[in-house]
NUKOL-684094 format. One record per residue: residue number from 1; y, x, z of N, C-alpha, C in turn. Coordinates in steps of 0.2 Angstrom, whole numbers, always signed. Layout:
REM residues N
  nr    ny    nx    nz   cay   cax   caz    cy    cx    cz
 NUM     Y     X     Z     Y     X     Z     Y     X     Z
...
***
This chain:
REM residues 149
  nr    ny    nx    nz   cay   cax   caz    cy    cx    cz
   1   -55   -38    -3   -51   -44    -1   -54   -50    -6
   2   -55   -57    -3   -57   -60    -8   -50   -67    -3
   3   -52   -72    -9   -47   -78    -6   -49   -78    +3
   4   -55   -80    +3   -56   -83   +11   -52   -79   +15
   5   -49   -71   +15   -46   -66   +17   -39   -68   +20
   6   -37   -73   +14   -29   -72   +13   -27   -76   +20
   7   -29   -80   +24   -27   -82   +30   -27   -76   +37
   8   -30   -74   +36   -30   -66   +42   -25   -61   +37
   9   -24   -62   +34   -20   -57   +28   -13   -60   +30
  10   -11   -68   +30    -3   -68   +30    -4   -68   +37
  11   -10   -70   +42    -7   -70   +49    -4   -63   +49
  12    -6   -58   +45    -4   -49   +49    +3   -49   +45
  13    +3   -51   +40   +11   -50   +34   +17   -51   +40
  14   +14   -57   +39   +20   -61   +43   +24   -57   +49
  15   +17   -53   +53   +20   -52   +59   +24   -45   +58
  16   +22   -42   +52   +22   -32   +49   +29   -32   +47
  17   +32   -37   +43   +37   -38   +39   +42   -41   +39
  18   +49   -40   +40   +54   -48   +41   +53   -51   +34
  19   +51   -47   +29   +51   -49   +22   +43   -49   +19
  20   +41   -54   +22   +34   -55   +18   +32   -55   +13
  21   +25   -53    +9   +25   -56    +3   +22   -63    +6
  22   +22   -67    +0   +18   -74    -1   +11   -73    -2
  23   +10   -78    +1    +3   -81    +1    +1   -82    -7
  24    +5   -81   -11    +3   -85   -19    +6   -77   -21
  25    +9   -73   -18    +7   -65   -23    +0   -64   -21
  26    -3   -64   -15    -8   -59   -13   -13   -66   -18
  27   -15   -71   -19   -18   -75   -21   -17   -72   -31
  28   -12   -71   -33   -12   -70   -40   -13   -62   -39
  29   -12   -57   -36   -15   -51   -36   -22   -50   -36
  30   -26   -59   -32   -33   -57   -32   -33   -60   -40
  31   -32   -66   -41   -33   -70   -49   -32   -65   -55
  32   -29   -60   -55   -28   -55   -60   -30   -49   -61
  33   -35   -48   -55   -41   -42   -53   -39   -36   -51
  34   -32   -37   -48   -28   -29   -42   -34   -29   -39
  35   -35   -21   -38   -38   -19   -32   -37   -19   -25
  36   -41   -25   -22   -37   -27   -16   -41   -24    -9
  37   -40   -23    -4   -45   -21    +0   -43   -23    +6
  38   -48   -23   +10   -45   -25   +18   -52   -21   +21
  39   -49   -18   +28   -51   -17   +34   -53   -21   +41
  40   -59   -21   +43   -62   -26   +46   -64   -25   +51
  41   -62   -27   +58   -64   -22   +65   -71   -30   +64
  42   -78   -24   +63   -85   -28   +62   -86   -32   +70
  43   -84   -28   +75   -84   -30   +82   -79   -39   +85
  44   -77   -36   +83   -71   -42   +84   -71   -48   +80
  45   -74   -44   +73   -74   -51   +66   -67   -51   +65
  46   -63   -48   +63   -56   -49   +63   -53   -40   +58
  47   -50   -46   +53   -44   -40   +49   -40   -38   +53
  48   -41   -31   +51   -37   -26   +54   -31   -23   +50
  49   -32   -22   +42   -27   -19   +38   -30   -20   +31
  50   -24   -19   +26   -26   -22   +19   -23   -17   +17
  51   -25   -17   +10   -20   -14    +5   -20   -18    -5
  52   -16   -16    -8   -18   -18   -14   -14   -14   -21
  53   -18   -13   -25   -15    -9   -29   -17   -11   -36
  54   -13    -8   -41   -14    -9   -48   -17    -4   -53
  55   -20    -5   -56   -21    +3   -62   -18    -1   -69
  56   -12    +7   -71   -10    +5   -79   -13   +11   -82
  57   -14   +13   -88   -17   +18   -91   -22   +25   -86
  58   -17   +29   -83   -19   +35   -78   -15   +34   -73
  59   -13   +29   -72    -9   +26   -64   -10   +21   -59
  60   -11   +23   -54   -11   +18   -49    -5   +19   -44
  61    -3   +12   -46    +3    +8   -41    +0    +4   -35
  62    +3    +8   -31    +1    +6   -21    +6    +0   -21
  63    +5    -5   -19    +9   -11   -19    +9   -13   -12
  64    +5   -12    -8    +4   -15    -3    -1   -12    +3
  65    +2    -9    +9    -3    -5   +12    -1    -7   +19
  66    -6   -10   +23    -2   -14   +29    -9   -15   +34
  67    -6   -12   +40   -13   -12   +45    -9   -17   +53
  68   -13   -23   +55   -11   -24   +60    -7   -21   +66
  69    -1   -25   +65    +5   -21   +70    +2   -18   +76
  70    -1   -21   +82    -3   -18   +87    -8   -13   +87
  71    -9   -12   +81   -13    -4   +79   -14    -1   +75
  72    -5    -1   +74    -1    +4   +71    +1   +10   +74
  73    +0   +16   +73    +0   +23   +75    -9   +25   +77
  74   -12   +22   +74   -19   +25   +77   -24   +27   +72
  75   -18   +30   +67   -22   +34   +62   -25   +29   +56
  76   -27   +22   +55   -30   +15   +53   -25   +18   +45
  77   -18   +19   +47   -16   +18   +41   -15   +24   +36
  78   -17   +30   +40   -18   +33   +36   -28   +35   +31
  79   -30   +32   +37   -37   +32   +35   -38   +27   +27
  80   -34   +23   +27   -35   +17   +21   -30   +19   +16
  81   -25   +25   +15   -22   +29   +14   -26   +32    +9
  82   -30   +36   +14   -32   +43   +11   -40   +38    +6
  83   -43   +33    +9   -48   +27    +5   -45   +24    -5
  84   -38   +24    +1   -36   +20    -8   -35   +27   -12
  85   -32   +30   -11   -33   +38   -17   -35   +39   -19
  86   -43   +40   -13   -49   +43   -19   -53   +38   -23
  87   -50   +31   -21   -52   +27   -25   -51   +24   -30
  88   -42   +27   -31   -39   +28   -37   -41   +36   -41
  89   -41   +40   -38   -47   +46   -42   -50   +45   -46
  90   -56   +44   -39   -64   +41   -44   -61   +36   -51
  91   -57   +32   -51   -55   +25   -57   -52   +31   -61
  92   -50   +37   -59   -47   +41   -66   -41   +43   -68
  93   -36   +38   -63   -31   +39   -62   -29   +45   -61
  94   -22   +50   -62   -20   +55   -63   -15   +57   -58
  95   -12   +50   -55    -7   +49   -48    -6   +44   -47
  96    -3   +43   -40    -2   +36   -37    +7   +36   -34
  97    +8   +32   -37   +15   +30   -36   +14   +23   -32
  98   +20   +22   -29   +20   +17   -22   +30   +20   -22
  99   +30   +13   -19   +39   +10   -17   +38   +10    -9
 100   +44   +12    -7   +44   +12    +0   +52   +11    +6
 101   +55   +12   +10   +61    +9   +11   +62   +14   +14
 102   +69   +18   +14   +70   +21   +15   +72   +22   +25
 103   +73   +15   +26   +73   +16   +34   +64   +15   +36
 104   +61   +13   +33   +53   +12   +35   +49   +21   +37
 105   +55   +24   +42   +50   +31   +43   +44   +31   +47
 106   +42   +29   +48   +35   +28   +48   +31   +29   +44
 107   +31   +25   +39   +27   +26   +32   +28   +29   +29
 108   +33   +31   +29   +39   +38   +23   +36   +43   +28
 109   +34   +46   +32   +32   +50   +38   +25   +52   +34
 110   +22   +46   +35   +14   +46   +31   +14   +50   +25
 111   +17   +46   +20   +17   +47   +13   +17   +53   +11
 112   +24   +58   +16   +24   +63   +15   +17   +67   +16
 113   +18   +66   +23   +11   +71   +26    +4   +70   +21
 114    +3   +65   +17    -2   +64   +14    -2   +65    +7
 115    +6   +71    +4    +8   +73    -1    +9   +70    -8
 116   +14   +62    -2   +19   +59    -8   +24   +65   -11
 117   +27   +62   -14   +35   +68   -16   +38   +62   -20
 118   +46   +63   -18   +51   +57   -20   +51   +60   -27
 119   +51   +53   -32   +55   +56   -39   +59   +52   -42
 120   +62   +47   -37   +67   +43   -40   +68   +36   -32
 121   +73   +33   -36   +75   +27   -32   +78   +22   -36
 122   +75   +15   -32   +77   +10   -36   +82    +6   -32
 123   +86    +4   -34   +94    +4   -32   +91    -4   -30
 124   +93    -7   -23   +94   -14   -22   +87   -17   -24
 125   +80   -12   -21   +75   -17   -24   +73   -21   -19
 126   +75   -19   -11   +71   -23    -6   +76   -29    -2
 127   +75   -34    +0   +79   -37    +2   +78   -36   +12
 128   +86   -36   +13   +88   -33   +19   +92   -40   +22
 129   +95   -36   +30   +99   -42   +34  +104   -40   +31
 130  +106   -35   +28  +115   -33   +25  +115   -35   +17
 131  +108   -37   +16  +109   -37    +7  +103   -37    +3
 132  +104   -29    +2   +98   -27    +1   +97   -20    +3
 133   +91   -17    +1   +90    -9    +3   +87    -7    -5
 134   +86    +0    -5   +86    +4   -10   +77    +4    -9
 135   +75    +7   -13   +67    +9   -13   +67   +16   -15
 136   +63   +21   -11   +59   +25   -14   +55   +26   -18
 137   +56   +28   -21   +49   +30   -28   +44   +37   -27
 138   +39   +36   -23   +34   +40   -25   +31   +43   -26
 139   +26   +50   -28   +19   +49   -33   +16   +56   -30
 140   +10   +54   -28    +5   +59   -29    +2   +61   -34
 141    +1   +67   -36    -2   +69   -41   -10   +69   -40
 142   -14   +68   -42   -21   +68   -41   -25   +71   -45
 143   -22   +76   -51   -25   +81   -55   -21   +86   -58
 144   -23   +92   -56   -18   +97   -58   -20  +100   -62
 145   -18  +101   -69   -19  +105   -75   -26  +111   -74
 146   -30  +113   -76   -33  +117   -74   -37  +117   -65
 147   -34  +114   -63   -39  +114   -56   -44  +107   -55
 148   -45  +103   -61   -52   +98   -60   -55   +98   -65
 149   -54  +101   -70   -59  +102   -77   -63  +103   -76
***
């Protein structure tokens, strides 16, 4: 993802989300050197899905994983899914932890099948029509003691 990105980027936010991020997170996620990535239908010239994430120590935090709405269910999300892993792997990371909403089964659907496992929840961290909602807490392991040495 580079700036010139971020115009195809909120046109897809806006439409994926009632709760978008801003134009000035995805803009300071690039300024501060998150791993940002976007999917690019070459035919069309046109953003198809992005994602962006963090590395701390042996961790990568999935912040952001979003493929344009009208193609959604055609595998795009988990294909960029299973991209960003191994390329928090390859970076040395140990797991990938990621938030997600407890009514969002869709992607809770994903995550599992793609061998998230819940290990907590954050009380009131997403903002909803009733208030707020809760977040799930994540994490894939991506080395298991004796099976990558």
């Amino acid at each position: 993802m580079r700036t010139d990105d971020l115009d195809a980027v909120m046109e897809i936010e806006v439409r994926a989300y009632p709760y978008p991020w801003t134009r000035g997170i995805f803009h300071d996620c690039l300024r501060v050197g998150y791993s940002c990535w976007v999917y690019e239908d070459r035919e069309a010239h046109a953003l198809i899905a992005y994602g962006v994430m963090t590395f701390a120590v042996d961790e990568c935090h999935l912040m952001n994983l979003t493929v344009r709405p009208e193609l959604q269910g055609q595998g795009l999300g988990r294909r960029l899914l299973r991209d960003l892993v191994e390329m928090s792997r390859l970076a040395g990371a140990a797991r990938v932890l990621l938030e997600v909403r407890p009514s969002n089964e869709p992607a809770l659907a994903l995550y599992r099948a793609e061998g998230f496992a819940q290990i907590g929840r954050r009380k009131n961290y997403y903002p909803a029509p009733a208030g707020r909602e809760d977040a799930l807490v994540l994490v894939r392991e991506l080395f298991v003691p004796g099976e990558n040495a």
